[in-house]
C-alpha positions as CSV (number, residue, x, y, z in Angstrom):
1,X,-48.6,237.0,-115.2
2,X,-50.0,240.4,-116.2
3,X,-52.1,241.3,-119.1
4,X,-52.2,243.8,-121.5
5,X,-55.3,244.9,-123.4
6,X,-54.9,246.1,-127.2
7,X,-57.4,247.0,-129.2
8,X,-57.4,247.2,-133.2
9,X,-54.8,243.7,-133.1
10,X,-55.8,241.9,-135.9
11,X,-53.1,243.7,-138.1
12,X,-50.2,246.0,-138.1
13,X,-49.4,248.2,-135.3
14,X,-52.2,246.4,-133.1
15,X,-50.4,243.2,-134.0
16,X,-46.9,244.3,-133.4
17,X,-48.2,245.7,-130.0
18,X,-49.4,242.0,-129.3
19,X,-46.0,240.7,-130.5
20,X,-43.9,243.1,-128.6
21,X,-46.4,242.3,-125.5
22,X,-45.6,238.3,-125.4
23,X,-42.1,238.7,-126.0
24,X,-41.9,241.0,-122.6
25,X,-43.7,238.5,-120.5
26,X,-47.4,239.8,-120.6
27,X,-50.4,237.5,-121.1
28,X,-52.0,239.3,-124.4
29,X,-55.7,240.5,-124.3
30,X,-56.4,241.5,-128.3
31,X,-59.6,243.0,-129.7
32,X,-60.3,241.8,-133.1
33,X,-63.7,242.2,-136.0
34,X,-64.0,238.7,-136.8
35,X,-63.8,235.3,-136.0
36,X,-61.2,234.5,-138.5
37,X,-58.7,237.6,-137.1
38,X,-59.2,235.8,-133.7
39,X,-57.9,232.5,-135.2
40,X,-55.2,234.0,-136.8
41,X,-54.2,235.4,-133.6
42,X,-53.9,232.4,-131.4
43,X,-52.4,230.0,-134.6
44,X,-50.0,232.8,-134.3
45,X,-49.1,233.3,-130.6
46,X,-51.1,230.4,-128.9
47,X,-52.1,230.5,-125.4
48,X,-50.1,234.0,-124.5
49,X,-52.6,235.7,-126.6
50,X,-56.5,236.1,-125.6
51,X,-58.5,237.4,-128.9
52,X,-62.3,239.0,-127.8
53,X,-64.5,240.3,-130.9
54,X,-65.0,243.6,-130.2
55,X,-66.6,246.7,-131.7
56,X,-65.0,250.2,-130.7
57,X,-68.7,252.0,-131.9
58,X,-70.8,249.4,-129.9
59,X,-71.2,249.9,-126.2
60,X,-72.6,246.2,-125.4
61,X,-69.1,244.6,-127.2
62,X,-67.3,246.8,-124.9
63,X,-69.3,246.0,-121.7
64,X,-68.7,242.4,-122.6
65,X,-64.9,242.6,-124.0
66,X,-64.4,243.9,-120.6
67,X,-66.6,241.0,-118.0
68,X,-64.3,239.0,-119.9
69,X,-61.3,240.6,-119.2
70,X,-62.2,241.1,-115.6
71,X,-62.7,237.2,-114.9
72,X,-59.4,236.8,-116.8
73,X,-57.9,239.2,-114.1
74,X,-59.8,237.8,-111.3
75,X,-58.9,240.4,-108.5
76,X,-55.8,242.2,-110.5
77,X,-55.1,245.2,-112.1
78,X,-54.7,245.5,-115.8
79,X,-51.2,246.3,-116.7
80,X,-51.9,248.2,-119.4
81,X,-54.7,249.3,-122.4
82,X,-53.6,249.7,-125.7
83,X,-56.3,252.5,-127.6
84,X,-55.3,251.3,-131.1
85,X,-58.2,250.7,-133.3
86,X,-58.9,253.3,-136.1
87,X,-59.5,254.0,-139.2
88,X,-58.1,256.7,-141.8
89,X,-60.9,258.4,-143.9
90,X,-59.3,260.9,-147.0
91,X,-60.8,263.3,-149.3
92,X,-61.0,267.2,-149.6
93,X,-63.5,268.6,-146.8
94,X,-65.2,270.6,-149.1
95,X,-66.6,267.7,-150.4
96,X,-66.7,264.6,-147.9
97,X,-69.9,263.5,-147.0
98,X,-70.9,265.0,-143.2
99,X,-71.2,260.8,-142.1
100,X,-68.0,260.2,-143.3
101,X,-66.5,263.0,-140.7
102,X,-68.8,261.3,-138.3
103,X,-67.6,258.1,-138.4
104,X,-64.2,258.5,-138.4
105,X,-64.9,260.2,-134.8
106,X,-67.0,257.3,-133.7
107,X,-63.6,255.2,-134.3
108,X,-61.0,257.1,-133.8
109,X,-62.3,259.1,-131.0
110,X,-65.5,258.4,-129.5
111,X,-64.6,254.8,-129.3
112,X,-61.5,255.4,-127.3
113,X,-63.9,257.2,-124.5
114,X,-65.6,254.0,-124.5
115,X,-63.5,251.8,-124.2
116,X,-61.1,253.5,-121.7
117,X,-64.5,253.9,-119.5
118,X,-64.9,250.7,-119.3
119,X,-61.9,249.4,-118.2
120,X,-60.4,252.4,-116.2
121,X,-61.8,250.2,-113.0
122,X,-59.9,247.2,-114.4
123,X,-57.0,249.7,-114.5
124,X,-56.9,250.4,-110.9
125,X,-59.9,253.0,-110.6
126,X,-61.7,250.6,-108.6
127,X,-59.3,250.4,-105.4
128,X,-60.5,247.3,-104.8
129,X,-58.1,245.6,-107.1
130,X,-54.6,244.4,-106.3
131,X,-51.1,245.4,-107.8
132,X,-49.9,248.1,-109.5
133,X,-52.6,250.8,-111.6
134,X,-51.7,250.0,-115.2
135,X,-51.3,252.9,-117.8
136,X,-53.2,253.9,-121.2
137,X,-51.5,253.9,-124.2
138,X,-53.1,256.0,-126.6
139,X,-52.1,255.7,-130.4
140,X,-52.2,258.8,-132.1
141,X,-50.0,260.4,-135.1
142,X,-48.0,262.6,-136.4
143,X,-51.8,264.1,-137.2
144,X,-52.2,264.5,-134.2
145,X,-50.3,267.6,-134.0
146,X,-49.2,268.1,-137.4
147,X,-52.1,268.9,-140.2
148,X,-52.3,267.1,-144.1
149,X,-54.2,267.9,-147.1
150,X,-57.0,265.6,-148.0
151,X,-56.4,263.9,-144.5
152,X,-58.9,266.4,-142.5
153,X,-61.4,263.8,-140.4
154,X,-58.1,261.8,-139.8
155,X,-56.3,264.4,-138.6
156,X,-59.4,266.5,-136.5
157,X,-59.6,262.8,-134.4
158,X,-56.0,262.5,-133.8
159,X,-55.8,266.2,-132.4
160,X,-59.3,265.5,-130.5
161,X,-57.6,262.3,-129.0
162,X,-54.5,264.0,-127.6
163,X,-56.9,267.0,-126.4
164,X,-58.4,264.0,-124.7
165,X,-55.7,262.2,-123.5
166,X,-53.8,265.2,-121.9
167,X,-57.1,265.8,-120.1
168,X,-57.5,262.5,-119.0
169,X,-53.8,262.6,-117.8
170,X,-54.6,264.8,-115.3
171,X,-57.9,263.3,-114.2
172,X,-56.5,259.9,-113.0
173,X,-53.9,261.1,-111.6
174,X,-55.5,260.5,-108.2
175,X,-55.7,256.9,-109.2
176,X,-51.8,256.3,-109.9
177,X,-52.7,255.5,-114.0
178,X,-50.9,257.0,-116.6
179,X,-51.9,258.1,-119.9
180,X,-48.8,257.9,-122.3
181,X,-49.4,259.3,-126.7
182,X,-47.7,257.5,-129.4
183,X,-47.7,259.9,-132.5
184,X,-46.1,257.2,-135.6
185,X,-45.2,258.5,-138.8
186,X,-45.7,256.6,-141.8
187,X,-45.5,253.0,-140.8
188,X,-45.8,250.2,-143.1
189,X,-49.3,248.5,-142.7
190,X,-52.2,247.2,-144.5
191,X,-54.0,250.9,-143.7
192,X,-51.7,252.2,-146.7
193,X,-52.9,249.8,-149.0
194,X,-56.9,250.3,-147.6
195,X,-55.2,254.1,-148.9
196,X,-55.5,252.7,-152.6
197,X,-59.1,252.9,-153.1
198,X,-59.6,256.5,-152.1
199,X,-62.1,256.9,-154.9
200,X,-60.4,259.9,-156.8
201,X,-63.2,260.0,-159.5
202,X,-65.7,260.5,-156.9
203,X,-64.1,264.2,-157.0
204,X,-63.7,264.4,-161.3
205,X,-65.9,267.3,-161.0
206,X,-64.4,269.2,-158.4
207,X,-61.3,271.8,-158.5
208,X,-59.0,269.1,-156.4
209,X,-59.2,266.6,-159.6
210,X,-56.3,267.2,-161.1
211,X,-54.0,266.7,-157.8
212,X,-55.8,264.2,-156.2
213,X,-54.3,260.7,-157.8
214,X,-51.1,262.2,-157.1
215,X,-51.7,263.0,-153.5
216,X,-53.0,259.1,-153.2
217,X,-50.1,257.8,-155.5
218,X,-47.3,259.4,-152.8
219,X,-49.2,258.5,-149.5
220,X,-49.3,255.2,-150.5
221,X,-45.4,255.3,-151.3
222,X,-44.5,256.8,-148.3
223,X,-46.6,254.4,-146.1
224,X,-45.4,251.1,-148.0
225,X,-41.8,252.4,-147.3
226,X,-42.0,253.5,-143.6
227,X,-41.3,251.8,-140.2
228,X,-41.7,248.2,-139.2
229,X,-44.8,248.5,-137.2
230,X,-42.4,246.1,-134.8
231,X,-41.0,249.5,-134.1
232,X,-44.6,250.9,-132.6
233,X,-44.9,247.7,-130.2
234,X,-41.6,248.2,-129.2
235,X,-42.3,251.7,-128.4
236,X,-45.7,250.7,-126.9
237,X,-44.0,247.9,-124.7
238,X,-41.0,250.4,-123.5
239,X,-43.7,253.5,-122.7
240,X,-45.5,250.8,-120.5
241,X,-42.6,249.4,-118.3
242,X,-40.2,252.3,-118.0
243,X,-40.0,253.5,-114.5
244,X,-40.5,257.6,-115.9
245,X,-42.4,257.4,-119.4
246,X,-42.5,260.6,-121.1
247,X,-46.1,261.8,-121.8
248,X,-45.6,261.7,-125.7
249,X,-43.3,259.6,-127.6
250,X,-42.9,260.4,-131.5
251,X,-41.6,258.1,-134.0
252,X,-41.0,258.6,-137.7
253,X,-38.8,257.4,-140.4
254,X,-36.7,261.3,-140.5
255,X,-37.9,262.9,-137.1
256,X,-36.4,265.5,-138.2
257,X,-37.9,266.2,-141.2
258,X,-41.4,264.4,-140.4
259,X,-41.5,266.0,-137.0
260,X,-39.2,268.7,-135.9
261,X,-39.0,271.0,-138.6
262,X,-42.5,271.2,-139.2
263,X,-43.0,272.3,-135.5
264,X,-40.2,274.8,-135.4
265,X,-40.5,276.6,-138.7
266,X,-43.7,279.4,-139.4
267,X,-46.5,277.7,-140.5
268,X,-46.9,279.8,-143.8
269,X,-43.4,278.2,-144.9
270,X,-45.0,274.8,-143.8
271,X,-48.0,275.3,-145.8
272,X,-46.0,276.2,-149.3
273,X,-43.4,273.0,-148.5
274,X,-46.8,270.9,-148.3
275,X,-48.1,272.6,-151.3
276,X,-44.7,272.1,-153.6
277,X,-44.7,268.0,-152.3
278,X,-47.9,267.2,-152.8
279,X,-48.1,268.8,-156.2
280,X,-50.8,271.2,-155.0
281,X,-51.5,275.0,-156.2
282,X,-49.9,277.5,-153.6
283,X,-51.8,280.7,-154.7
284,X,-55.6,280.8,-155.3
285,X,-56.1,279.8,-159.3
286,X,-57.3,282.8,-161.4
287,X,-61.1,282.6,-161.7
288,X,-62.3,283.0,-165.5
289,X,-62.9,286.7,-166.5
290,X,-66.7,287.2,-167.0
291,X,-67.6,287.4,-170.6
292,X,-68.6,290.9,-172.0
């Protein structure tokens, strides 16, 4: 039986990947926080599913996550690694503190270096091992081409990632492994609902104020409304076993709206649309006229 490593698995799309994994025949490999996530996971799937604390951020987790994954393999390749684990920090970037940007990049970026250093030889970059090279899946967004107000670190690690990814693409080429993106939409999981506390009074004093409990009110909306994250597994599970993957797969609850049209039409008509939905001023707001 092959395995597949996922990362981020305690909840949502990480999960679904885990689901979607089992149900296709693969042994499960699933990163998790905490002791309790890894409990849930194998009361859940049992002895298909593999749950190893790990840290994205901490290079001796990683190193370990992957020993351990390497004496689950014995002398075989991985069949795949799923680059899942992130997190989604919001505010305006006029404001957000410099280790907030930071962090989000250790997560969402810096950590998928990491961890796809560590086990690209478990992929098939050490020839050593037998079978077939395995590929990466790397879960991006819609961010990750397409930019949002208020959503700027998010966003900047998504389009870093598939900068990344198409480089790394190209690099392991000579070693047979693929590098496949995943750009969801708005996907219903407990990240929407982490969405809630954006602190909007943290910016009272600022010109974004007055637009930004709206801009959290709708986000949260759209997210608890959007694709099963069964969908993403799915995805996940097809992009790793079909004989000619494409190199990026995007998924969305109205493509065309979501996805398409916001790539085809100029991006001045983009930014107005974004403006009128989320409520915000299009033109610059008149500064007060000094007094006499």
């Amino acid at each position: 039986m092959r395995h597949i490593m996922i990362t981020g698995a305690s909840t949502g799309i990480g999960r679904a990947c885990v689901a979607s994994a089992i149900a296709r025949g693969f042994q499960a490999v699933a990163s998790v926080r905490t002791a309790a996530d890894a409990t849930s996971l194998t009361t859940e799937f049992g002895t298909h599913v593999t749950p190893i604390i790990m840290d994205v951020t901490d290079s001796a987790s990683i190193s370990q996550a992957a020993a351990v994954v390497s004496d689950l393999l014995q002398k075989n390749t991985l069949a795949g690694l799923v680059n899942n684990a992130g997190i989604a920090v919001a505010g305006p970037s006029l404001h957000l503190a410099m280790d907030e940007f930071r962090q989000q990049f250790e997560v969402n970026f810096f950590g998928q270096i990491a961890v796809t250093q560590a086990f690209a030889p478990l992929l098939g970059s050490d020839r050593q091992r037998l079978g077939a090279p395995g590929r990466i899946i790397n879960i991006s967004s819609l961010g990750g081409k397409l930019g949002a107000p208020y959503l700027a670190p998010y966003v900047a690690s998504k389009h870093a990632l598939e900068g990344w990814s198409e480089c790394l693409r190209r690099e392991l080429l000579m070693f047979g492994i693929d590098v496949i993106i995943i750009g969801p939409g708005a996907i219903a999981t407990p990240i929407w609902r982490k969405a809630e506390q954006l602190d909007v009074d943290a910016y009272q004093h600022t010109a974004y104020a007055p637009y930004l409990r709206r801009y959290r009110d709708k986000v949260v909306a759209a997210g608890i409304h959007g694709l099963a994250a069964s969908r993403v597994g799915d995805l996940v599970l097809h992009a790793l076993t079909t004989r000619r993957p494409r190199t990026r797969y995007a998924l969305a609850p109205n493509l065309l709206m979501d996805w398409w049209l916001p790539r085809w039409l100029p991006a001045r008509w983009i930014d107005r649309l974004a403006a009128q939905s989320y409520g915000l001023p299009e033109k610059a707001i008149p500064r007060p006229m000094p007094e006499a």
